[in-house]
VMD Tcl script that draws the C-alpha trace (Angstrom):
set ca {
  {-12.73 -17.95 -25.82}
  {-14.46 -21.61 -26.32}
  {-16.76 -22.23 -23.30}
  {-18.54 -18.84 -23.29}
  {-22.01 -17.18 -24.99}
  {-20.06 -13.83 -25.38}
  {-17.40 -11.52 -23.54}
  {-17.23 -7.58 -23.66}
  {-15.29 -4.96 -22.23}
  {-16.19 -2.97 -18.99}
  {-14.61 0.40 -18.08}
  {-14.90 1.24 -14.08}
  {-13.37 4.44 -13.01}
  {-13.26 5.31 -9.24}
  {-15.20 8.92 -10.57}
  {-18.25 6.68 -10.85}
  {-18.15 5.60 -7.05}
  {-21.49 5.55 -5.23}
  {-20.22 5.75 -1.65}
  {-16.37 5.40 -0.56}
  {-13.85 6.57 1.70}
  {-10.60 7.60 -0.37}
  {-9.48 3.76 -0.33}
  {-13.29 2.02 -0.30}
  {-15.07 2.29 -3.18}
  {-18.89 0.99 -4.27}
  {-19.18 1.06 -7.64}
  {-22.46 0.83 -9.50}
  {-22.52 -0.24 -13.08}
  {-25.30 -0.33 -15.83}
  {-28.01 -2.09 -14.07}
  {-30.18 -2.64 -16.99}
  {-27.68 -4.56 -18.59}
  {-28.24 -7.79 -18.45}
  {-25.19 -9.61 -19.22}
  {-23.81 -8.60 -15.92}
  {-25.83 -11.15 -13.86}
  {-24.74 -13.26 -15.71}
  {-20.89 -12.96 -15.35}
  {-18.69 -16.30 -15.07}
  {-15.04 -15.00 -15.91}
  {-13.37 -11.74 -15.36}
  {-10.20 -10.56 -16.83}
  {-8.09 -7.33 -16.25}
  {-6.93 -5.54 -19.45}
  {-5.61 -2.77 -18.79}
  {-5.22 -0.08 -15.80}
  {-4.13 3.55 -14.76}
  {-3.27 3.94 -11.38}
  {-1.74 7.71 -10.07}
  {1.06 7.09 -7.59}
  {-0.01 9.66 -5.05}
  {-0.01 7.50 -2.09}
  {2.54 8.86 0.71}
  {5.51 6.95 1.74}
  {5.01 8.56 5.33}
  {1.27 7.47 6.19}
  {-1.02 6.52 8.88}
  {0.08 3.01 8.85}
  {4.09 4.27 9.42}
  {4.15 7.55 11.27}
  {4.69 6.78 14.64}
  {8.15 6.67 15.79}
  {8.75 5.31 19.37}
  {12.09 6.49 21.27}
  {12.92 5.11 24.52}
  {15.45 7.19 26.11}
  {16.75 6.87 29.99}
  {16.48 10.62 30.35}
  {12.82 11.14 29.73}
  {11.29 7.71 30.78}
  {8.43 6.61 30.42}
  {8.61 5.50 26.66}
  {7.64 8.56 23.93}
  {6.02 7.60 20.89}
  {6.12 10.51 18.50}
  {3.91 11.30 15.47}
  {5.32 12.63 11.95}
  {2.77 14.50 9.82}
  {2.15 12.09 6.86}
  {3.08 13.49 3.30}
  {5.90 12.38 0.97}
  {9.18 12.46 2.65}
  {12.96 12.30 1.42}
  {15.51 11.34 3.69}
  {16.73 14.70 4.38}
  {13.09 16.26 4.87}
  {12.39 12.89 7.49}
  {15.83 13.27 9.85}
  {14.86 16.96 9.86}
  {10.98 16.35 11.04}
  {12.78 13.67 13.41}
  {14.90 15.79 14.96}
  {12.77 18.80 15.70}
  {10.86 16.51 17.69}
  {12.90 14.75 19.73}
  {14.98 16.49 22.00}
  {18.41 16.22 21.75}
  {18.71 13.60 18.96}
  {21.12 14.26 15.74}
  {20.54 11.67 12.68}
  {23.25 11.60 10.47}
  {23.50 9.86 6.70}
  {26.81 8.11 5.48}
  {27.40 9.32 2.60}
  {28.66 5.88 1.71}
  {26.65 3.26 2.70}
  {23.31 5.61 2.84}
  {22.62 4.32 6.49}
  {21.64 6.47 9.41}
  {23.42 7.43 12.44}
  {21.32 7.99 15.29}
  {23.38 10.42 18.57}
  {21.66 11.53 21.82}
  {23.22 14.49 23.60}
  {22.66 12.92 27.10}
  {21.63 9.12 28.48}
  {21.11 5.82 26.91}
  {18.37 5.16 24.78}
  {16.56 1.95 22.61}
  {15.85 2.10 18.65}
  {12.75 -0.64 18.56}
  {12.53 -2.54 15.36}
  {9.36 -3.85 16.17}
  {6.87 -2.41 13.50}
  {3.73 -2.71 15.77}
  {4.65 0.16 17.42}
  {7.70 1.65 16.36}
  {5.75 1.35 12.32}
  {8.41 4.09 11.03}
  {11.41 1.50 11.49}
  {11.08 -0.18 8.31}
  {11.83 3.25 6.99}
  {14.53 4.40 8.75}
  {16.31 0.92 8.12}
  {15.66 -0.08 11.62}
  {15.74 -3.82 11.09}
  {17.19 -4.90 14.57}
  {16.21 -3.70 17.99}
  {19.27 -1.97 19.95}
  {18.86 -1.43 23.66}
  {20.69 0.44 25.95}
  {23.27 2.27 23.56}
  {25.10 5.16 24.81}
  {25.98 8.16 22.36}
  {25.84 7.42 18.78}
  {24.69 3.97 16.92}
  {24.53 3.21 13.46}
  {21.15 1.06 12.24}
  {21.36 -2.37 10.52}
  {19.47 -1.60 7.34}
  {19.49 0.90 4.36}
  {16.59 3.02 5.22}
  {13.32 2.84 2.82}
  {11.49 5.65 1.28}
  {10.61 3.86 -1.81}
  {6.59 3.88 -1.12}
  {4.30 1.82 -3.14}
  {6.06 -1.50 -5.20}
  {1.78 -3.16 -5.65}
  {-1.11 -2.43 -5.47}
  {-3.94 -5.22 -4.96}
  {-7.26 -4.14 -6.24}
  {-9.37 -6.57 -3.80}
  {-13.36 -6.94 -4.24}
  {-15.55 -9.27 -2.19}
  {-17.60 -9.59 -5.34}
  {-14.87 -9.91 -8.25}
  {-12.44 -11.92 -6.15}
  {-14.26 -13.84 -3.25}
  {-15.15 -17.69 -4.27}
  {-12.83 -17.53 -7.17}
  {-8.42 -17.91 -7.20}
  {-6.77 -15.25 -5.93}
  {-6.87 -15.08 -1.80}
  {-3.35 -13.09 -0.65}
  {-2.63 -13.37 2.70}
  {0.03 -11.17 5.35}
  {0.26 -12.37 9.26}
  {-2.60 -14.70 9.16}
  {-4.65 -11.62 7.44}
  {-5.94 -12.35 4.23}
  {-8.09 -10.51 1.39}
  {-9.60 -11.44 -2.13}
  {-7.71 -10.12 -4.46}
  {-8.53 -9.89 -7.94}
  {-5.19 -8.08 -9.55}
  {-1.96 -7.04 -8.43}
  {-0.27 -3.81 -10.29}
  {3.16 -3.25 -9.77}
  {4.18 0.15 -9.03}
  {7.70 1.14 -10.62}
  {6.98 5.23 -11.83}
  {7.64 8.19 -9.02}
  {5.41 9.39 -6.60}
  {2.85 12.12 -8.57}
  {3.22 9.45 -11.55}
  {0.22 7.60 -13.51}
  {1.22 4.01 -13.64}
  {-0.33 2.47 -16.67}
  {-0.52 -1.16 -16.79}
  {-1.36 -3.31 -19.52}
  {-1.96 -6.95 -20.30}
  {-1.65 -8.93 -23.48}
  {-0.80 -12.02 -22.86}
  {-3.19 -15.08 -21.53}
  {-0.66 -16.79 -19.58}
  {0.52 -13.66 -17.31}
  {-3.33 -12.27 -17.43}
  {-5.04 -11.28 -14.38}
  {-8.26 -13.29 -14.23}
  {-11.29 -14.65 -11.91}
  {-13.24 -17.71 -12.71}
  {-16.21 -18.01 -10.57}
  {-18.21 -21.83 -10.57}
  {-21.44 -20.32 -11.69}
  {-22.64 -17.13 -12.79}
  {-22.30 -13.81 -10.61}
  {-23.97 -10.75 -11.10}
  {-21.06 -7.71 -11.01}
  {-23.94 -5.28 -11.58}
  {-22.34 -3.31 -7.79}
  {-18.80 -3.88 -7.54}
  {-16.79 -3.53 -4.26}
  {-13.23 -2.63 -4.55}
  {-10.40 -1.77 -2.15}
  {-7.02 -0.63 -2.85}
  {-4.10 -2.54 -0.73}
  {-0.67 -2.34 -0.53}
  {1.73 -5.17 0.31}
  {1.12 -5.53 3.87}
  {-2.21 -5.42 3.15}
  {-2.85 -1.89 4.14}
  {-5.64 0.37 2.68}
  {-4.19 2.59 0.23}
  {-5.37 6.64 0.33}
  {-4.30 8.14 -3.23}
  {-5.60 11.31 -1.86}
  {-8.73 11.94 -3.53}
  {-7.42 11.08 -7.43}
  {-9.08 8.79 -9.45}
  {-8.45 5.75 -10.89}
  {-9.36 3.66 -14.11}
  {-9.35 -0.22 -14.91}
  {-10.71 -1.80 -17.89}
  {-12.43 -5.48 -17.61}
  {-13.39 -8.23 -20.03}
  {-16.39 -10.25 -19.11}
  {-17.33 -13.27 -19.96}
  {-21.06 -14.78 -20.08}
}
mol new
graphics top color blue
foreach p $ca { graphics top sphere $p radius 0.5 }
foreach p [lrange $ca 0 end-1] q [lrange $ca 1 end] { graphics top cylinder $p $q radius 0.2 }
display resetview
């Protein structure tokens, strides 16, 4: 590429990780090389990311059930792990007492009955986060004996992942933002195998590349990264490591 002294390729692997929490990383690379304080482009070539991230997780667990009969409001907490429907109305309804969910077996959408009283399903995903889920897309107060949900509940997980670094993405083009929350994110990589899956994902064309061009040299020597998903959440692959392969520029 005109415009440059040389490139070369960087491997960074989350195994290498100085300090991190499972979804932090700190990442130091070869130090004596030069050529990496001297960094003005970044592209991403290739990466291999395991889809072990639960679709039940600390950011979507809580489940809160207002019901006449045992006021005040009861927020209940489901163990995170990977859930299927069937496994998730079971969890639900060992819980809370008295409740029945029920699937249609034609339009996939759950059916929520109380033995006794009224009750509330809250779509608001502050803090009733499990509603997405269980296709709770429209609050319904005061219903009496059974009530069917709006949406098609969701169990799908991870559809991206945004790889964000302070020091890769921060001053260059890529700022992604969610409710007036916004990160630096350097690459997105969409997520389309099952959960226990490695999602490779490669790039070979320069026009759909993932890239960073800074205004004047950066050193990439340490490099921050954080996994996201699409609301911006901190992704925990539980403990399994990841791989991404750079090109550099000088």
């Amino acid at each position: 590429m005109q415009g440059y002294r040389h490139s070369k390729f960087l491997r960074i692997n989350s195994a290498d990780r100085s300090a991190n929490s499972n979804s932090r990383y700190n990442i130091r690379l070869n130090t004596n090389d030069n050529d990496l304080s001297q960094v003005k482009r970044v592209e991403l070539k290739s990466a291999v990311i395991p889809n072990t991230y639960y679709n039940i997780n600390s950011f979507n667990n809580t489940f809160e059930f207002v019901n006449a009969t045992n006021s005040p409001t009861t927020t209940y907490t489901v163990p995170v792990g990977q859930y299927t429907i069937t496994t998730l109305i079971a969890e639900l309804e060992s819980q809370v007492t008295g409740l029945t969910i029920t699937q249609s077996a034609l339009t996939q959408k759950l059916t929520f009955t109380m033995a006794a009283g009224t009750y509330t399903l809250d779509s608001d995903v502050t803090v009733n986060t499990i509603a997405r889920a269980l296709g709770i897309l429209t609050t319904q107060s005061g219903v009496s004996g059974a009530t069917t949900v709006t949406g098609h509940p969701d169990l799908t997980g991870l559809t991206n992942i945004y790889i964000s670094s302070d020091k890769l993405a921060s001053g260059g083009n890529s700022m992604v933002g969610v409710d007036e929350s916004y990160k630096p994110v350097f690459c997105t990589i969409p997520i389309d195998v099952d959960y226990g899956i490695n999602q490779v994902h490669e790039e070979f064309s320069s026009d759909t590349m993932d890239y960073v061009q800074f205004s004047a040299h950066r050193s990439i020597a340490n490099v921050d990264i954080q996994l996201l998903d699409s609301d911006l959440n901190e992704v925990d692959l539980n403990g399994v490591d990841w791989e991404v392969i750079l090109r550099v520029y000088m």
